[in-house]
SEFI-409907 format. One record per atom (N, C-alpha, C): residue number from 1; residue in one letter; atom name; chain; x, z, y. Coordinates in steps of 0.2 Angstrom, whole numbers, m for minus. Layout:
     n   res   atom   chain       X       Z       Y
   NUM     A     CA       A       X       Z       Y
...
% end
This chain:
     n   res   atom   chain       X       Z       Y
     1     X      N       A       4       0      m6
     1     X     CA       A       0       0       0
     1     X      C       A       4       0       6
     2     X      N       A       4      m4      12
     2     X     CA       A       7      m5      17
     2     X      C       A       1      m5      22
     3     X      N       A       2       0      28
     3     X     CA       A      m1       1      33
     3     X      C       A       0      m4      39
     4     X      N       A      m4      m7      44
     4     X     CA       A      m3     m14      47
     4     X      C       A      m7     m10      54
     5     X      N       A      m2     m10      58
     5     X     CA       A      m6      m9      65
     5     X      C       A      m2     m13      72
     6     X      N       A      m5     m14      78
     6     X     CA       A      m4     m17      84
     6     X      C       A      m3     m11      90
     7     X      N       A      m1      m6      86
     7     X     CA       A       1       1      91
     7     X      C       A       8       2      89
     8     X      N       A      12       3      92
     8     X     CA       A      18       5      89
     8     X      C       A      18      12      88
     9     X      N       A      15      15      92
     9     X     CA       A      13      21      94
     9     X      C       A      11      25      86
    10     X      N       A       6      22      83
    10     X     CA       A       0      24      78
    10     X      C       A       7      22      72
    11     X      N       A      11      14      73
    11     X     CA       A      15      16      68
    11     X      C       A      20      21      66
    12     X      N       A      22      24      71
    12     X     CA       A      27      29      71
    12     X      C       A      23      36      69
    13     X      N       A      19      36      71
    13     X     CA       A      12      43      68
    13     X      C       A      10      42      60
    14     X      N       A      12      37      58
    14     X     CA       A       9      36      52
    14     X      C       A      14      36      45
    15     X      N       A      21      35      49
    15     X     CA       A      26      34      45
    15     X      C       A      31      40      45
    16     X      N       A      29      44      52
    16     X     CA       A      33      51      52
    16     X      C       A      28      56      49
    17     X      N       A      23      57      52
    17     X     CA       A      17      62      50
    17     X      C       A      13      62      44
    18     X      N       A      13      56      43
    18     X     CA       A       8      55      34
    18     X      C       A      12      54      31
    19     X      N       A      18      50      29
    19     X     CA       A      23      49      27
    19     X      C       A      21      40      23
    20     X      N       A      17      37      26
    20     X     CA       A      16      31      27
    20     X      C       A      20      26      27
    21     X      N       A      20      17      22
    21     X     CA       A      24      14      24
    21     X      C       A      20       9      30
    22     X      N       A      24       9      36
    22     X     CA       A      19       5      42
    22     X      C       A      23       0      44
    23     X      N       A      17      m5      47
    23     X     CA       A      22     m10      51
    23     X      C       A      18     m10      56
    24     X      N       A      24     m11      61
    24     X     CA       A      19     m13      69
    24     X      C       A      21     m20      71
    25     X      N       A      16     m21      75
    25     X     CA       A      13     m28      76
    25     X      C       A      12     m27      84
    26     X      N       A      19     m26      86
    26     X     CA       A      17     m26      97
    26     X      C       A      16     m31     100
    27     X      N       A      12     m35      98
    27     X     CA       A      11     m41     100
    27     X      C       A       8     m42     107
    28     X      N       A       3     m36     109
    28     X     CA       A       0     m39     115
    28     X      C       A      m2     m44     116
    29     X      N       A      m8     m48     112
    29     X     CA       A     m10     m54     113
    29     X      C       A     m16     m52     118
    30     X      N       A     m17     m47     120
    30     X     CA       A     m22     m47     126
    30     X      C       A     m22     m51     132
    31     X      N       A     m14     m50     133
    31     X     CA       A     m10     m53     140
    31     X      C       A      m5     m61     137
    32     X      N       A      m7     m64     141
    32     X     CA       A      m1     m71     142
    32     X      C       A      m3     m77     139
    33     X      N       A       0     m81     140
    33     X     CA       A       1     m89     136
    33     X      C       A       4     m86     129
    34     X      N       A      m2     m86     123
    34     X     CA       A      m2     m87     116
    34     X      C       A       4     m90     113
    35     X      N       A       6     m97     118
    35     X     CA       A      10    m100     113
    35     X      C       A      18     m96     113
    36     X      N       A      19     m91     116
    36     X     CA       A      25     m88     118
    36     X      C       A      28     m85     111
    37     X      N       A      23     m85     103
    37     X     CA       A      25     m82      99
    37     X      C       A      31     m84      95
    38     X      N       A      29     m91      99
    38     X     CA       A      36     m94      92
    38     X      C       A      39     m96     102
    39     X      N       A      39     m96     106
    39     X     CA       A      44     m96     110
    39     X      C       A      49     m93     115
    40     X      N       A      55     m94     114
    40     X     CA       A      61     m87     116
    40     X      C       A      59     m89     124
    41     X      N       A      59     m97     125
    41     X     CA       A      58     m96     133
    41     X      C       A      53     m94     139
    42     X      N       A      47     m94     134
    42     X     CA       A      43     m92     138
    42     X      C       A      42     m87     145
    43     X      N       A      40     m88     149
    43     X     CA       A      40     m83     156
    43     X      C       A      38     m77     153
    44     X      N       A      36     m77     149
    44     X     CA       A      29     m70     146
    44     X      C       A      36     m64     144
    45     X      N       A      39     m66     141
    45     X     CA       A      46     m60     139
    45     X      C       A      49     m57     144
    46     X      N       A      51     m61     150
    46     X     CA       A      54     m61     153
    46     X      C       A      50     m55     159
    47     X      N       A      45     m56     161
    47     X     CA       A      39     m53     165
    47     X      C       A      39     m46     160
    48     X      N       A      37     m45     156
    48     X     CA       A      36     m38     150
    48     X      C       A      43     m34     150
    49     X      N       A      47     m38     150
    49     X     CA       A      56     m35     149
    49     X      C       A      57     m32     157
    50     X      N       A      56     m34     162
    50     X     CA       A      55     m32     170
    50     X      C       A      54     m25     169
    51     X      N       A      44     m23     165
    51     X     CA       A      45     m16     167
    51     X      C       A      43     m13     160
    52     X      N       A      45     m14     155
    52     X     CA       A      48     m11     150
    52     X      C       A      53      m8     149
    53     X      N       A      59      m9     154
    53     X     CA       A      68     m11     154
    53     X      C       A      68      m9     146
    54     X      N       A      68     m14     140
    54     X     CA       A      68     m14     135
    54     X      C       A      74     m17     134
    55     X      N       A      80     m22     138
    55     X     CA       A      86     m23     134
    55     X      C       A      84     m32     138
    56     X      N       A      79     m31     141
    56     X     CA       A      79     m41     141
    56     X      C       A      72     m46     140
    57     X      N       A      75     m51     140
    57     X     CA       A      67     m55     136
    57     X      C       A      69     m55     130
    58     X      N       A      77     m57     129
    58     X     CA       A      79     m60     121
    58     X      C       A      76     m55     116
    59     X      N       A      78     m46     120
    59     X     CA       A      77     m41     115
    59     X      C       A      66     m43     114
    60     X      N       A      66     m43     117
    60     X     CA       A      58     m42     120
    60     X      C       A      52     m47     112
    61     X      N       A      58     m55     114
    61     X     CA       A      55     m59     109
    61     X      C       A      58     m59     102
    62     X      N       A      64     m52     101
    62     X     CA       A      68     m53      95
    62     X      C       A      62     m49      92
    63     X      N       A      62     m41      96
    63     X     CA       A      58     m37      91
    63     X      C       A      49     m40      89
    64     X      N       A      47     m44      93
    64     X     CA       A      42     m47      90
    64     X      C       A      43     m52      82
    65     X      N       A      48     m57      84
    65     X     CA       A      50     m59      79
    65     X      C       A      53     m55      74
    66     X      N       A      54     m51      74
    66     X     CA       A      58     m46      68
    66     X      C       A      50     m43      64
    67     X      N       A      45     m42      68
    67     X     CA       A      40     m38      66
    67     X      C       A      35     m42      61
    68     X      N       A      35     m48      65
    68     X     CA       A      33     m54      62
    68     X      C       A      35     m58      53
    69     X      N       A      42     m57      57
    69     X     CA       A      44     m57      48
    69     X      C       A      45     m53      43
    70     X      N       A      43     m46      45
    70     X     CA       A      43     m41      41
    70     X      C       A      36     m40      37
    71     X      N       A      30     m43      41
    71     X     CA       A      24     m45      41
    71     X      C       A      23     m51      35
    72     X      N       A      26     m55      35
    72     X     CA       A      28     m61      31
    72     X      C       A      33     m60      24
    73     X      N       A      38     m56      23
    73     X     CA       A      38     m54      18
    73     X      C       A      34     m51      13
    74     X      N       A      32     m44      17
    74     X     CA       A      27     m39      13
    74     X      C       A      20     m44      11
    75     X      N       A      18     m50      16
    75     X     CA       A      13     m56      13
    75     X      C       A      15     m61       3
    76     X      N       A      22     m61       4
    76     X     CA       A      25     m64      m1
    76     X      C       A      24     m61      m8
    77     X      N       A      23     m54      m8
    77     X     CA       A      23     m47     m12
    77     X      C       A      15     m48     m14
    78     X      N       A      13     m48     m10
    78     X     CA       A       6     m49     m13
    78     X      C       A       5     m42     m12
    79     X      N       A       5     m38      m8
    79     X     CA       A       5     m30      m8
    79     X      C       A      m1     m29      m5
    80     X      N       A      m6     m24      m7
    80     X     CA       A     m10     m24      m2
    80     X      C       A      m9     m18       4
    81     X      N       A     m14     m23       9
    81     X     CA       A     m12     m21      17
    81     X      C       A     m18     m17      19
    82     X      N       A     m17     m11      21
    82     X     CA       A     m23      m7      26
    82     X      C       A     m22      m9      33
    83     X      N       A     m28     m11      37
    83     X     CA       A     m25     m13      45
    83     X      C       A     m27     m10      48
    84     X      N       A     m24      m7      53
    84     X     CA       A     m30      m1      56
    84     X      C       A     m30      m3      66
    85     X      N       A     m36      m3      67
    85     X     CA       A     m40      m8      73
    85     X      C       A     m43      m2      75
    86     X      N       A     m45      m4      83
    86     X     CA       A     m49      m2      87
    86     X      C       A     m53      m7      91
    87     X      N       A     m59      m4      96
    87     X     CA       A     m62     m10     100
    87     X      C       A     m58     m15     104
    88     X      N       A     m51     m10     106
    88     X     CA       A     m46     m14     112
    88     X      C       A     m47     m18     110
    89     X      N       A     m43     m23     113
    89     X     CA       A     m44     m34     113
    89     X      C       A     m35     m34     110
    90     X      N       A     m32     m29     113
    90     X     CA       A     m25     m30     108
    90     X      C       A     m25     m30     100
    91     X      N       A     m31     m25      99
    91     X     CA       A     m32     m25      91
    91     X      C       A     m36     m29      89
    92     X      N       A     m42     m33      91
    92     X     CA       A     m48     m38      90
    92     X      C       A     m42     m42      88
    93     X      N       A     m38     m45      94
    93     X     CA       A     m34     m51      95
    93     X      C       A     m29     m52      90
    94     X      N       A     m24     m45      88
    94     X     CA       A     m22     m45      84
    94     X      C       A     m25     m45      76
    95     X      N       A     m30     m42      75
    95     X     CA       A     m34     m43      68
    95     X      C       A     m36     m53      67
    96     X      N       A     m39     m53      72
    96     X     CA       A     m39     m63      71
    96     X      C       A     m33     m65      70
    97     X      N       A     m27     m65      72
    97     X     CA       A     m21     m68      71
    97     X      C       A     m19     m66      66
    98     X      N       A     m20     m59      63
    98     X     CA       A     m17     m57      57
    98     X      C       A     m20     m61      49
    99     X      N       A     m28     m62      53
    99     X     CA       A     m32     m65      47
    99     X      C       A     m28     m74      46
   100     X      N       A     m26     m74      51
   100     X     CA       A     m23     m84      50
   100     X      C       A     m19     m83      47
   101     X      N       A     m15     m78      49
   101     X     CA       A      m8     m77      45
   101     X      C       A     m10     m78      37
   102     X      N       A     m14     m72      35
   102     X     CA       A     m18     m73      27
   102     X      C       A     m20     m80      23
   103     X      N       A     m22     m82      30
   103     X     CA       A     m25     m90      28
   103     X      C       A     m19     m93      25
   104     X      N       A     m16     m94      31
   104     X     CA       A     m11     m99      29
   104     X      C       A      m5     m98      25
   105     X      N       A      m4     m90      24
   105     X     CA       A       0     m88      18
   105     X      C       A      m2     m90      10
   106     X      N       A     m11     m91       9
   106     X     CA       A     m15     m90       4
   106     X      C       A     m12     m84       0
   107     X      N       A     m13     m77       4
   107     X     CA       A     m12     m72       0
   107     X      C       A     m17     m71      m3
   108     X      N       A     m17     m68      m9
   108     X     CA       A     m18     m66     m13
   108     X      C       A     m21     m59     m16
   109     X      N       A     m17     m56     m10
   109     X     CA       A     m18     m47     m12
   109     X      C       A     m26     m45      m8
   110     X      N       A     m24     m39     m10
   110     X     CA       A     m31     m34      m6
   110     X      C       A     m30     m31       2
   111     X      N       A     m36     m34       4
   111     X     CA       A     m35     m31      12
   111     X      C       A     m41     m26      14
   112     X      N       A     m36     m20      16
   112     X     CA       A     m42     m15      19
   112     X      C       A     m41     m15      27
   113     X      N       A     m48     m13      29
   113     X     CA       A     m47     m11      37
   113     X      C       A     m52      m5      40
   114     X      N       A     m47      m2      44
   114     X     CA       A     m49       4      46
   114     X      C       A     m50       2      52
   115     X      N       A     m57       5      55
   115     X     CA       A     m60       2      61
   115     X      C       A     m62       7      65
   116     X      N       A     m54      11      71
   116     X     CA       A     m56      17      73
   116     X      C       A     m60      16      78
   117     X      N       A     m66      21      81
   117     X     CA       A     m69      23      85
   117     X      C       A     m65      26      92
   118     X      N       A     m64      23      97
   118     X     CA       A     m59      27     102
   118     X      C       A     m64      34     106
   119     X      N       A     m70      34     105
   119     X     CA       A     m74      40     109
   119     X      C       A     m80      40     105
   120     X      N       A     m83      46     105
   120     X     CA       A     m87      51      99
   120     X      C       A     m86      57     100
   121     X      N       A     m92      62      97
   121     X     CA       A     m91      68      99
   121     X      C       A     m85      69      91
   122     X      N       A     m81      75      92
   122     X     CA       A     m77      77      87
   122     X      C       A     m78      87      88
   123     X      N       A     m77      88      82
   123     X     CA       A     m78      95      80
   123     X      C       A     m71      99      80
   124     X      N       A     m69     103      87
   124     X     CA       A     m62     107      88
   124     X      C       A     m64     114      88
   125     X      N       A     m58     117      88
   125     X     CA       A     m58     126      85
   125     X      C       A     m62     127      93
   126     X      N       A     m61     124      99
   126     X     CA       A     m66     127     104
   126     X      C       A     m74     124     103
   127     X      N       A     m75     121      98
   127     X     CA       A     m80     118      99
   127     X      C       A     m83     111      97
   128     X      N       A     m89     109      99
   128     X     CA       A     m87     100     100
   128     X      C       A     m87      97     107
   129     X      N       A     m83      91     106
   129     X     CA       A     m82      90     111
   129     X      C       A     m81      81     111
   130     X      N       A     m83      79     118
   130     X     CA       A     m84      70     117
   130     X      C       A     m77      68     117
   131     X      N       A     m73      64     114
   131     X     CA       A     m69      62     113
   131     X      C       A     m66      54     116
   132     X      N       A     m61      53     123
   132     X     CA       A     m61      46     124
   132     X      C       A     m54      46     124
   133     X      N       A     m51      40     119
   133     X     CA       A     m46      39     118
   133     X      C       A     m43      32     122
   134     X      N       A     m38      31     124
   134     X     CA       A     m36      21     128
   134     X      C       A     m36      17     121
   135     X      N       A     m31      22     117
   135     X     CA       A     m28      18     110
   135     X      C       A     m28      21     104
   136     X      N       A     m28      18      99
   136     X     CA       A     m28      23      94
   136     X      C       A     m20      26      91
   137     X      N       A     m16      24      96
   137     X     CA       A     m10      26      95
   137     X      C       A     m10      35      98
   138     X      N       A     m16      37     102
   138     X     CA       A     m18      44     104
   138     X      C       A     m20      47     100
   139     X      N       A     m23      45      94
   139     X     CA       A     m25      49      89
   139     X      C       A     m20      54      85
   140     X      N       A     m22      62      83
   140     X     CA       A     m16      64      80
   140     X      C       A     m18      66      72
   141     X      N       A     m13      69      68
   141     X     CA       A     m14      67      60
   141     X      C       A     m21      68      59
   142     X      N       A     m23      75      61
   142     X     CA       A     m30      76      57
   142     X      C       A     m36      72      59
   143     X      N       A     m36      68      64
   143     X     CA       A     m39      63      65
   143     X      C       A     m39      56      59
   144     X      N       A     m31      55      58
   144     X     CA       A     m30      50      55
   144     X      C       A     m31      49      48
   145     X      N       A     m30      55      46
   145     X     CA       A     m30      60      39
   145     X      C       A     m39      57      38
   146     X      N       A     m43      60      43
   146     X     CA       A     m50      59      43
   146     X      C       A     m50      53      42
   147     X      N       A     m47      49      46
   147     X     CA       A     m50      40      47
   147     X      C       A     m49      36      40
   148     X      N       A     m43      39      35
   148     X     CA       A     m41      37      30
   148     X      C       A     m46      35      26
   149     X      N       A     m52      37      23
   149     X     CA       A     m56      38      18
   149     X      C       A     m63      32      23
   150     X      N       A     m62      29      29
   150     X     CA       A     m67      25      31
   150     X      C       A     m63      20      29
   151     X      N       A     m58      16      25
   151     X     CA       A     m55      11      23
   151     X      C       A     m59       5      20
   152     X      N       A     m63       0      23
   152     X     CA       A     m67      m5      18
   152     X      C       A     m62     m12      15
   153     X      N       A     m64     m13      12
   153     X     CA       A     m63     m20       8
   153     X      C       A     m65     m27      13
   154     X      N       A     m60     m29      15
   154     X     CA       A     m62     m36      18
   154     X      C       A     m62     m44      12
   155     X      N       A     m65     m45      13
   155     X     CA       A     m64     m50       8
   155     X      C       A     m64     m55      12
   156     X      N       A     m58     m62       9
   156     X     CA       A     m54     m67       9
   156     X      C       A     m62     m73      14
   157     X      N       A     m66     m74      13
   157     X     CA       A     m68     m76      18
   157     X      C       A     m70     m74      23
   158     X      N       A     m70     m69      27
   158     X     CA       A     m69     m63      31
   158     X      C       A     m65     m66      35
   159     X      N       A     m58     m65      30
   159     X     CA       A     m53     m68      35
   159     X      C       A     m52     m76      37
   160     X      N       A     m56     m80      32
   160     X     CA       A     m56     m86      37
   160     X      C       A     m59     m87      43
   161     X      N       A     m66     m84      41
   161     X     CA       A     m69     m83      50
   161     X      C       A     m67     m79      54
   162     X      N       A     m64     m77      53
   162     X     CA       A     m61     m71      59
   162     X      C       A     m53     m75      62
   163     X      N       A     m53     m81      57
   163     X     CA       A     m45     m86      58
   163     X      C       A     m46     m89      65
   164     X      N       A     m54     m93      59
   164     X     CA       A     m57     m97      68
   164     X      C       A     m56     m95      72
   165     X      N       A     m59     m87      75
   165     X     CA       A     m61     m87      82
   165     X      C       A     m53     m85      85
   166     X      N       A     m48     m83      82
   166     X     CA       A     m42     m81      84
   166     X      C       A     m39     m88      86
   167     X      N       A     m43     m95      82
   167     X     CA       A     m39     m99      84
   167     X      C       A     m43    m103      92
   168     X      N       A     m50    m101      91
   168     X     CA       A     m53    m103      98
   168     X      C       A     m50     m99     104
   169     X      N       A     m50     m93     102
   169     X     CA       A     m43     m88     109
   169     X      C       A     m36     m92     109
   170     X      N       A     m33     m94     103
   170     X     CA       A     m28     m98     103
   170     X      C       A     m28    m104     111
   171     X      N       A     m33    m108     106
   171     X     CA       A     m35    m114     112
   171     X      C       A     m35    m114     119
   172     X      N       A     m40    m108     118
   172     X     CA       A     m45    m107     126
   172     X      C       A     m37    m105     131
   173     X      N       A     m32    m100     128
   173     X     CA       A     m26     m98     129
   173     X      C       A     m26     m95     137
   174     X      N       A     m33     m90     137
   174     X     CA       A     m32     m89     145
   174     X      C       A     m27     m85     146
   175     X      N       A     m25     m84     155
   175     X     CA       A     m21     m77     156
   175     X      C       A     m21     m72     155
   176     X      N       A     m27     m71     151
   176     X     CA       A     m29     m61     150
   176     X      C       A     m37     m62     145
   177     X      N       A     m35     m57     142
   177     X     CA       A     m41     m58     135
   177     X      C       A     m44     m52     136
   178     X      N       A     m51     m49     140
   178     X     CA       A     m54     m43     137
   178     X      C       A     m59     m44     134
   179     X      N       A     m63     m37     132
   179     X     CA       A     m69     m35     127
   179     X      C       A     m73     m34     131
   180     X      N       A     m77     m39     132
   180     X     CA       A     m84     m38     137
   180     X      C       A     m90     m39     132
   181     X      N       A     m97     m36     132
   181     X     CA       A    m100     m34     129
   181     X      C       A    m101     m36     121
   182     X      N       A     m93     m33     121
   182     X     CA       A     m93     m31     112
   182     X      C       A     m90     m41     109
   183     X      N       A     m88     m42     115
   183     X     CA       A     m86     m52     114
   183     X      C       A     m77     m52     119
   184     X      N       A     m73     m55     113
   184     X     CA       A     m66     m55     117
   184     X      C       A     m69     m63     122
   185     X      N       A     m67     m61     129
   185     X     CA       A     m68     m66     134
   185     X      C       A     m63     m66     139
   186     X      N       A     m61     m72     140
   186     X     CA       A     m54     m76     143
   186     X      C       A     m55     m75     151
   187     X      N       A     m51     m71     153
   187     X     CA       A     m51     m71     161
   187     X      C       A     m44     m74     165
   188     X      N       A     m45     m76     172
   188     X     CA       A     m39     m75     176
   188     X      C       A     m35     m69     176
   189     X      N       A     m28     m71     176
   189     X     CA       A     m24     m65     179
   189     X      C       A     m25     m61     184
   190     X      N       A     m29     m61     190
   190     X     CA       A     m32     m54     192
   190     X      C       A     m37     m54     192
   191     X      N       A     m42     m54     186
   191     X     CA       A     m46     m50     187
   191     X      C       A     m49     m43     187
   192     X      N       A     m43     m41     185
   192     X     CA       A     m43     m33     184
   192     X      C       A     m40     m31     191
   193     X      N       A     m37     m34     197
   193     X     CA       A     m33     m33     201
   193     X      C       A     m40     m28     206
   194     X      N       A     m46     m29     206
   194     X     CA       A     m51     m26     209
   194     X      C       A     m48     m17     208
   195     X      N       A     m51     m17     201
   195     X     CA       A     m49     m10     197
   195     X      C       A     m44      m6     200
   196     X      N       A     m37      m9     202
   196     X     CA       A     m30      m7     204
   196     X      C       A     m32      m5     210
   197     X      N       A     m36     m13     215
   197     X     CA       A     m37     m10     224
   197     X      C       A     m41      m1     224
   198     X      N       A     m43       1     220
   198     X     CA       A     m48       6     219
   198     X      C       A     m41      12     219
   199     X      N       A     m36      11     216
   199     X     CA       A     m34      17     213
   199     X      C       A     m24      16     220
   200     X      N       A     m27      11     222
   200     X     CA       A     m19      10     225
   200     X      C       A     m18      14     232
   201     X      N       A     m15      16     232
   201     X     CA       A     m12      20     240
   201     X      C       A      m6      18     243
   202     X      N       A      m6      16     248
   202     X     CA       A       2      12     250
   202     X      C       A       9      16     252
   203     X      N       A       4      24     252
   203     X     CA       A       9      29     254
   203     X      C       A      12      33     247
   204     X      N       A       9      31     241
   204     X     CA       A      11      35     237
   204     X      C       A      15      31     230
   205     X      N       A      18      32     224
   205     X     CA       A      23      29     222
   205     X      C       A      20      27     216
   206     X      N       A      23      19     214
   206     X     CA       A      19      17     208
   206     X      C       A      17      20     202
   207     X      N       A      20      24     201
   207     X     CA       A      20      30     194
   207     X      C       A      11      34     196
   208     X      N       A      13      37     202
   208     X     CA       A       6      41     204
   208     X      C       A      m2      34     204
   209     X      N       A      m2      29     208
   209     X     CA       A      m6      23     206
   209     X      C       A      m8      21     197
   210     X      N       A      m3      23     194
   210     X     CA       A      m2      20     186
   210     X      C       A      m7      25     183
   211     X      N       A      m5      33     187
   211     X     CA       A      m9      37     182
   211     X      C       A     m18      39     184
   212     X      N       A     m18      37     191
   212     X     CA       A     m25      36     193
   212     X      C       A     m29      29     189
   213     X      N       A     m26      27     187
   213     X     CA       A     m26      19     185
   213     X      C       A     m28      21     178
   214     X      N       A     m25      24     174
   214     X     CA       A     m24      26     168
   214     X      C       A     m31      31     166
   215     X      N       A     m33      35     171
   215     X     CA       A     m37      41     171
   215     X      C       A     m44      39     173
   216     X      N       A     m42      33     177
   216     X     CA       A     m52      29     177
   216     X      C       A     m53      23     174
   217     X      N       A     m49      22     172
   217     X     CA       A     m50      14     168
   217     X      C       A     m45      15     160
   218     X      N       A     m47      18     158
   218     X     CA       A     m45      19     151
   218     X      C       A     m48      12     144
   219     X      N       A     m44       5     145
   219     X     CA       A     m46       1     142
   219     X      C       A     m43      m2     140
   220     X      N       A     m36       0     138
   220     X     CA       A     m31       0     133
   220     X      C       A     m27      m6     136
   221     X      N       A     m26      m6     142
   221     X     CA       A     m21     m12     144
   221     X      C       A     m16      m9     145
   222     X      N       A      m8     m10     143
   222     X     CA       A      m4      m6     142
   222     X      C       A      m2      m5     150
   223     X      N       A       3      m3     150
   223     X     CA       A       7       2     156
   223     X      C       A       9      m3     158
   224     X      N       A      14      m6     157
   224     X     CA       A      18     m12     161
   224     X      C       A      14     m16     164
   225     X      N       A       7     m19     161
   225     X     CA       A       5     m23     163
   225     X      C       A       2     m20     171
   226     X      N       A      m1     m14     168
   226     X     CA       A      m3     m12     174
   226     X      C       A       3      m9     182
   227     X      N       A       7      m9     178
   227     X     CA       A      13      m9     181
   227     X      C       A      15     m14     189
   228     X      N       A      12     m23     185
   228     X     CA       A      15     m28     186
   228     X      C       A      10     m29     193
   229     X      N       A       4     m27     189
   229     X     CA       A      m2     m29     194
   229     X      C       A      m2     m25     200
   230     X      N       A       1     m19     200
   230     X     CA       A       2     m13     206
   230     X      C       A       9     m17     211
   231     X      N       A      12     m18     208
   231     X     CA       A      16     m24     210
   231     X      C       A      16     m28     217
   232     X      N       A      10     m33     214
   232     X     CA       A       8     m41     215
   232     X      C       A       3     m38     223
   233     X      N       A       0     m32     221
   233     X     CA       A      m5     m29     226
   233     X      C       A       0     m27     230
   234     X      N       A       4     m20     230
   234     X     CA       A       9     m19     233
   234     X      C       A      11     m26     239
   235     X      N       A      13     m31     236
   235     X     CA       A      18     m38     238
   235     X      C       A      11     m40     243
   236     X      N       A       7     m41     240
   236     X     CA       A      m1     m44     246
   236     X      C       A      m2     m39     253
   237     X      N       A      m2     m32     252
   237     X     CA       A      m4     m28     256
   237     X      C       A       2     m28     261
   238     X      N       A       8     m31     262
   238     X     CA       A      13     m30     267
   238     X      C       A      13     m37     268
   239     X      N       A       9     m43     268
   239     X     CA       A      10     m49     269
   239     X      C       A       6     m50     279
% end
């Protein structure tokens, strides 16, 4: 059994804490030009590497590619895969893509997928209480320990149609992919910039904007991006 997620986060919780074998899959296909997966030169690395200080673009599209092929080994084995998703559009987007991958591998094996819930009430020693998560990399063991047993069987046509619509977001290949009423939908690069004017202050420093950011709009767009967009405002607002 090999654990498959699009949190780096949740991989590292699964593989330290459960003692789980995981692969993460950082792909962020919520943000950029699709076609960047199989290219080193695309803009897309190079903008991510900016405020990640991760080592570069090279390192940026090495460690996708590294993860990619560890993805494609473990396919060859016939092993089966547990994949663990949320509503984000990183894991929607990620689950389609992973399903092509199945197609085109003609794997063979069994696929389960665990389909966490990011807000719900939950049962704590003070009580209960509503629970809202950005990503399911925030979850901690006894959550996950919990989540383990909702595991269902997808079965191989499943993953054809869910190839499709990975390859319709391929095509459409907008700037930015969200979840709008429960549908991955292709938008402009700012159209989350509204969101940002909400929480931006000219006097105070990007880190404080990122956590007002972070604290009203909890919808799983990573940190950098929102990073880039505080940015782009910033550079507007002194023009």
């Amino acid at each position: 059994m090999i654990d498959v997620t699009f949190d780096p986060t949740l991989a590292n919780t699964l593989a330290q804490s459960l003692k789980l074998t995981a692969i993460a899959l950082p792909l962020d296909l919520q943000i950029g030009d699709l076609t960047r997966l199989t290219d080193a030169k695309n803009s897309y690395w190079g903008l991510k590497a900016r405020y990640t200080k991760s080592g570069g673009a090279s390192a940026e599209f090495a460690a996708v590619t590294t993860s990619q092929q560890r993805l494609q080994q473990v396919l060859a084995t016939g092993a089966t895969l547990r994949v663990w998703t949320s509503v984000n559009p990183a894991d929607q987007l990620g689950w389609g893509w992973l399903c092509s991958q199945l197609v085109q591998a003609q794997f063979m094996g069994v696929i389960q997928r665990i389909q966490i819930p990011l807000s719900g009430p939950v049962m704590t020693e003070m009580g209960p209480v509503f629970m809202q998560n950005s990503t399911i990399g925030e979850l901690d063991e006894p959550a996950l320990e919990h989540d383990l047993a909702t595991a269902k069987v997808v079965t191989a046509a499943d993953w054809v149609a869910f190839s499709y619509h990975w390859q319709a977001c391929y095509e459409d290949n907008a700037a930015l992919r969200l979840i709008l009423g429960g549908r991955v939908v292709g938008v402009p690069q700012d159209f989350l910039d509204p969101l940002v004017r909400t929480c931006y202050r000219p006097e105070q420093s990007t880190a404080q904007t990122l956590g007002r950011i972070l604290d009203n709009y909890p919808i799983g767009m990573p940190n950098w991006w929102w990073q880039y967009r505080i940015d782009q405002i910033a550079k507007a607002s002194v023009r």
